[in-house]
C-alpha positions in Angstrom: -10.4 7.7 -40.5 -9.6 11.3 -38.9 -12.3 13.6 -38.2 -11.4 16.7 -37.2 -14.1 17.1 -34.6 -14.4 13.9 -33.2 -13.6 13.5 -29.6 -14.1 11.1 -26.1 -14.0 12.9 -22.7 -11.8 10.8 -20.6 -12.5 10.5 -16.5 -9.8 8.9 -14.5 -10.7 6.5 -11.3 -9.8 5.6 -8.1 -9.0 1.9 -8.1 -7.0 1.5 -4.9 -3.6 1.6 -4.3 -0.2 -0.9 -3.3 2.8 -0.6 -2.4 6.2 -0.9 -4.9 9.9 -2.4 -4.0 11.4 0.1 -5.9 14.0 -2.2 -6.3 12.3 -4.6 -8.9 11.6 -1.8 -11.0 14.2 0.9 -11.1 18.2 0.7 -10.8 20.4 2.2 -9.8 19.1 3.0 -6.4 21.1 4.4 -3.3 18.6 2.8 -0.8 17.6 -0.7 -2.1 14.9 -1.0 0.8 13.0 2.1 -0.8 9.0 1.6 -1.3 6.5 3.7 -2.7 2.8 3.6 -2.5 1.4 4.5 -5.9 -2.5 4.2 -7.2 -3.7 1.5 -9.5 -5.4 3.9 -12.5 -8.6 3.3 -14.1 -10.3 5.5 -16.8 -14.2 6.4 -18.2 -13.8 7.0 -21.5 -17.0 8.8 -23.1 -18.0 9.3 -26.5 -21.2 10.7 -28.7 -22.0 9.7 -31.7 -22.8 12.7 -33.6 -25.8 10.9 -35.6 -27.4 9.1 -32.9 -26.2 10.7 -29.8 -25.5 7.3 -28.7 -23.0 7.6 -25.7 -20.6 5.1 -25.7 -19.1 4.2 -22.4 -15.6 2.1 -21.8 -13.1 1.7 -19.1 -9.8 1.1 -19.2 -8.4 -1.2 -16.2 -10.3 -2.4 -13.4 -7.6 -1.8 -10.3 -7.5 -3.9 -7.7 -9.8 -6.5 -6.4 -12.3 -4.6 -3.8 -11.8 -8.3 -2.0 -8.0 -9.1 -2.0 -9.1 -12.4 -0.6 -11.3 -13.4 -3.6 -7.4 -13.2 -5.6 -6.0 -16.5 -6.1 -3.5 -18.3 -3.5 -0.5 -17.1 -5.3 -1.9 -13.9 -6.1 -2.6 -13.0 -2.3 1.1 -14.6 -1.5 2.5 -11.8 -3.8 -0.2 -8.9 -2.6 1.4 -10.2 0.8 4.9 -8.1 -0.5 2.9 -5.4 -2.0 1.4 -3.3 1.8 -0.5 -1.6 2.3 -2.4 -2.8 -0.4 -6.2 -1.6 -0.6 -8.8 -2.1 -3.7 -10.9 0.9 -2.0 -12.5 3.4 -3.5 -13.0 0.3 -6.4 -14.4 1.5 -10.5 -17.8 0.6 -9.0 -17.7 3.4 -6.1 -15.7 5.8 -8.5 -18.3 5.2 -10.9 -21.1 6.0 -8.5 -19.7 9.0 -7.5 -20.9 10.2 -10.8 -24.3 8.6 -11.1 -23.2 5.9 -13.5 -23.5 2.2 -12.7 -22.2 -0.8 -14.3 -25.0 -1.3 -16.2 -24.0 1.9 -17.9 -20.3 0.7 -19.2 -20.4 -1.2 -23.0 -16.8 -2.2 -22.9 -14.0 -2.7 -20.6 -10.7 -2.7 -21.6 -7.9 -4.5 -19.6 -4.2 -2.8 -20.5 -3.3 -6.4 -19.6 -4.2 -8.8 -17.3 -1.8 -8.6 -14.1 -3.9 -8.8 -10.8 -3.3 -4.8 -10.0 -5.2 -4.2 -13.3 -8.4 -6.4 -13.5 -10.2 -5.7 -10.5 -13.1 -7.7 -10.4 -14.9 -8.5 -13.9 -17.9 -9.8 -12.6 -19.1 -6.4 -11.4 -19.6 -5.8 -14.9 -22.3 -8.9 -15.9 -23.4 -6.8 -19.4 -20.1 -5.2 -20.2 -17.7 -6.9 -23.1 -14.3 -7.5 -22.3 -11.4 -6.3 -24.8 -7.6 -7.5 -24.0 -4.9 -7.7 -26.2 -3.3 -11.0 -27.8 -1.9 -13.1 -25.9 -3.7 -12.3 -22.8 -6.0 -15.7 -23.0 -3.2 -18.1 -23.2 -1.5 -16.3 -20.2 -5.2 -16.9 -18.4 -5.6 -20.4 -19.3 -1.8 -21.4 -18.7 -1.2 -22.8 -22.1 1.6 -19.7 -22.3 3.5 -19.2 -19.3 6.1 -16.5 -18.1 8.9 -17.3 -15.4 10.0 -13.6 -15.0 8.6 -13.4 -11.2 5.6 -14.1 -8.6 3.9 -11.1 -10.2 3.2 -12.9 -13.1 0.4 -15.0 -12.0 -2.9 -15.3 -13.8 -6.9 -16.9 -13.4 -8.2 -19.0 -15.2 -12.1 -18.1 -14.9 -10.9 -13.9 -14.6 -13.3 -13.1 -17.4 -16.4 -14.3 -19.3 -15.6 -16.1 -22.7 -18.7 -15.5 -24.2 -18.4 -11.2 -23.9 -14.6 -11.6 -24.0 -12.8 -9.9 -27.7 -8.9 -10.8 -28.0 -7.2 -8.6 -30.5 -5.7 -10.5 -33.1 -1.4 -10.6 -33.2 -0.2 -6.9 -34.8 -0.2 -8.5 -38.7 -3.5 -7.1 -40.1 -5.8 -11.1 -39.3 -9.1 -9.7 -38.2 -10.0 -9.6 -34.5 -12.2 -13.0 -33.0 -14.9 -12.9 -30.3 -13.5 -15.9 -28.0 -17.0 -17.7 -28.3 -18.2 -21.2 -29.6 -18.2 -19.6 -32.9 -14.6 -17.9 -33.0 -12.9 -18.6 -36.8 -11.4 -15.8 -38.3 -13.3 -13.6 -40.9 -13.3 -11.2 -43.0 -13.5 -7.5 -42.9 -16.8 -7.4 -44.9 -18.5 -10.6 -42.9 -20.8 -9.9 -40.2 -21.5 -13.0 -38.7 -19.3 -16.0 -37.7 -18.5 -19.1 -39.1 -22.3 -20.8 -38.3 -24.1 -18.2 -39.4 -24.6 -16.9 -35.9 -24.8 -13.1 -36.5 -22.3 -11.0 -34.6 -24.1 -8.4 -32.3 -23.3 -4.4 -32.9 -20.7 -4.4 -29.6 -19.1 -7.5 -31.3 -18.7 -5.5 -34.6 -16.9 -2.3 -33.3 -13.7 -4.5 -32.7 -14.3 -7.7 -34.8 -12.4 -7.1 -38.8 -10.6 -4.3 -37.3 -6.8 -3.9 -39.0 -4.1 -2.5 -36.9 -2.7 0.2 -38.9 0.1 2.6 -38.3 -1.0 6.2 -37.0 2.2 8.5 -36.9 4.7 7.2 -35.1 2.3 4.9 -33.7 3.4 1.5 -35.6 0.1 -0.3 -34.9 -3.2 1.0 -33.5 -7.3 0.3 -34.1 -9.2 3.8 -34.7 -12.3 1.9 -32.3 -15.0 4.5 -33.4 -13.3 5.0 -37.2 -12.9 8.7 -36.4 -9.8 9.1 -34.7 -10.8 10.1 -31.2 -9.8 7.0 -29.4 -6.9 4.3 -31.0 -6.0 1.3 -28.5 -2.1 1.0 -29.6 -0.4 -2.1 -29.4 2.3 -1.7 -26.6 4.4 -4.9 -26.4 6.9 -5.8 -23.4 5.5 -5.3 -20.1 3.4 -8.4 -20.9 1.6 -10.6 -23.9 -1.3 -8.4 -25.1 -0.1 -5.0 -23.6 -2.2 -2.1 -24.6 -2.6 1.5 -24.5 -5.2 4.3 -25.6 -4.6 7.5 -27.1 -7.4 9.9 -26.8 -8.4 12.8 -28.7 -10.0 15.8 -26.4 -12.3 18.1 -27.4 -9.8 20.8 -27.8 -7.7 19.3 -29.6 -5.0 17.8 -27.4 -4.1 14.2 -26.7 -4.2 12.0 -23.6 -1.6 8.9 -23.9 -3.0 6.5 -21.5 0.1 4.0 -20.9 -0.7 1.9 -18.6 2.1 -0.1 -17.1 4.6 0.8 -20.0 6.7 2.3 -17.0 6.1 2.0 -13.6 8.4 5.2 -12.7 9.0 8.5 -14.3 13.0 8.5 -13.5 12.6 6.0 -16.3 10.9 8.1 -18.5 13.0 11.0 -18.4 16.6 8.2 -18.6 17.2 8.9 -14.9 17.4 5.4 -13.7 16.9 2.2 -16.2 14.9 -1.0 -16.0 15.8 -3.2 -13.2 16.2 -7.1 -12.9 17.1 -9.5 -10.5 17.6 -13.3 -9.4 15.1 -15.9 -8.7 15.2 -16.0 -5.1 14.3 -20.0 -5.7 16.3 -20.3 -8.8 18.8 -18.0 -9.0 19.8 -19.0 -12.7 16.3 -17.1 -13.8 17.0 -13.2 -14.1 13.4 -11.7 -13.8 12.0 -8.7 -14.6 8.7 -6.6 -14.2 8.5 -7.3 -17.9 8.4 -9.8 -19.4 10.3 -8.9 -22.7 12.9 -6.1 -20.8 14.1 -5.2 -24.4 10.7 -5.0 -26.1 9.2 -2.4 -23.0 12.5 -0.6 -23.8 11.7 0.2 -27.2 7.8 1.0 -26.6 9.1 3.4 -23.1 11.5 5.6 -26.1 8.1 5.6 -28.6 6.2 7.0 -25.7 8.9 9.4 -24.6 9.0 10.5 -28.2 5.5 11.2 -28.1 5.4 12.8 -24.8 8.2 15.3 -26.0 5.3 17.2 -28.5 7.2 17.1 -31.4 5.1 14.6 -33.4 1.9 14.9 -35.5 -0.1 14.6 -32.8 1.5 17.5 -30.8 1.1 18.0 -27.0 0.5 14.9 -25.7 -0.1 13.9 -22.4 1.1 10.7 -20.8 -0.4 9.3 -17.9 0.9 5.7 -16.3 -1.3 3.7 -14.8 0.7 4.1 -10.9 2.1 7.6 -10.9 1.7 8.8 -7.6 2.3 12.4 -8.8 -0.3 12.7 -11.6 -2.9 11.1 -9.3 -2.2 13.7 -6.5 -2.5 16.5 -8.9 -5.7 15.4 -10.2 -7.2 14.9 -7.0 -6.4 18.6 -6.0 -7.1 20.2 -9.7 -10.9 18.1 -9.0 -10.1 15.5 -12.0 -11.8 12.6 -11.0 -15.4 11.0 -12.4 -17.2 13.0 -12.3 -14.8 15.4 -13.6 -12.4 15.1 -16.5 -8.9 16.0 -17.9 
């Protein structure tokens, strides 16, 4: 549902910073020793019910770990190629910085769940967890990817019990990963037992993806159209993004890691692969279906160019450099806003 005068404010974070090979993510490149040190995005996302008043508070992305040592062993053994690496200023600080706590954040929503992305979860102990499909079985190991040491994953990363996978893009309803987790209805309200589903539950749970312009699949989260997480398959299992409507009007694309460099945004360089160094029979890439991130980068570039029914849209990537210099000087950050 669309209403005209619904809107979220949307803060952006400092989450610390690391460094990028720019050979693993761009070709062709003239120097393949080039590096670039880009931030690791996070984002408040604030909005009022207009009966209640109620403001709901959500982040998008975590960063990186204010401990890099509390990452897994093959976690810190990749980190090791990504210096200077630093998970300082953390959400927690940013958050501060604007008289909010953790205590203060309903949801967080993970983009997906790489290592430069989830930060650390347990800083959030009354916050529910939202992540795409997919994203559990890449957690638990029963799905695995063999497209390069960035794809490693933790087990015990998040809390089951306050944890909502989306359901796959074909219109099931969403499940609380819980001891009560069957599939229901878009009318039911509580789970299979008869446990009732609490009112944090119920804003994702029975949710349909739907199309929304040229937006193939996306959940309107407060059924007013100010805020749609979009299905953004390729980078990895479970990939989302968040288009946000602003209070004049204007959108904010939130993309995540749907590129990792502008040149490929704008067709100047394309998506780069390379060998295994240990198997050099596996071609890897930064995602983990190249030709799927393909077709979601062009969607995004299409929407970036203003000519669809949402109009001027802004697109901000989870590690451009640029955009995070420019909102440091133009005052963006928490507790400012774009």
């Amino acid at each position: 549902m669309f209403k005209e005068n619904a809107y979220v404010t949307v803060h952006p974070l400092q989450a610390g910073y690391f460094t990028l090979p720019e050979r693993f993510f761009v070709t062709p490149l003239a120097n393949q020793d080039a590096r670039k040190t880009v931030p690791s995005l996070s984002f408040l996302i604030q909005h009022t019910s207009p009966s209640t008043s109620k403001i709901t508070r959500i982040l998008f992305d975590l960063g990186i770990r204010r401990d890099i040592s509390a990452y897994s062993e093959p976690i810190r053994n990749h980190v090791k190629t990504r210096q200077p690496c630093s998970g300082s200023p953390d959400t927690l600080c940013s958050l501060e910085r604007g008289g909010l706590s953790a205590k203060d954040i309903d949801f967080v929503v993970l983009s997906h769940v790489h290592w430069d992305h989830v930060g650390t979860p347990s800083d959030y102990p009354d916050s529910n967890f939202v992540v795409g499909n997919g994203a559990l079985s890449l957690l638990n190991g029963s799905s695995r990817l063999e497209n390069g040491s960035h794809s490693c994953f933790e087990p015990d990363l998040l809390p089951l019990d306050r944890t909502i996978e989306l359901h796959v893009v074909d219109n099931a309803p969403s499940s609380i990963h819980s001891n009560h987790s069957s599939a229901k209805s878009l009318t039911d309200s509580t789970s299979s037992d008869g446990v009732a589903w609490s009112a944090p539950q119920q804003i994702f749970w029975g949710q349909q993806w739907r199309p929304k312009g040229i937006l193939p699949a996306t959940l309107d989260v407060f059924r007013d159209g100010s805020l749609l997480i979009v299905s953004a398959p390729g980078h990895l299992p479970g990939h989302l993004n968040l288009l946000c409507r602003l209070q004049n009007g204007r959108y904010v694309y939130l993309a995540g890691d749907a590129c990792h460099d502008l040149r490929l945004l704008t067709g100047e360089k394309e998506i780069a692969v390379w060998s295994d160094p240990h198997n050099i029979n596996n071609i890897c890439c930064i995602h983990a279906d190249k030709n799927q991130a393909e077709k979601t980068l062009a969607l995004i570039r299409t929407l970036g160019n203003g000519g669809t029914s949402f109009g001027d849209v802004e697109i901000i990537f989870a590690h451009d450099a640029t955009w995070a210099d420019n909102a440091l000087e133009q005052k963006l950050y928490f507790p400012g806003a774009i």
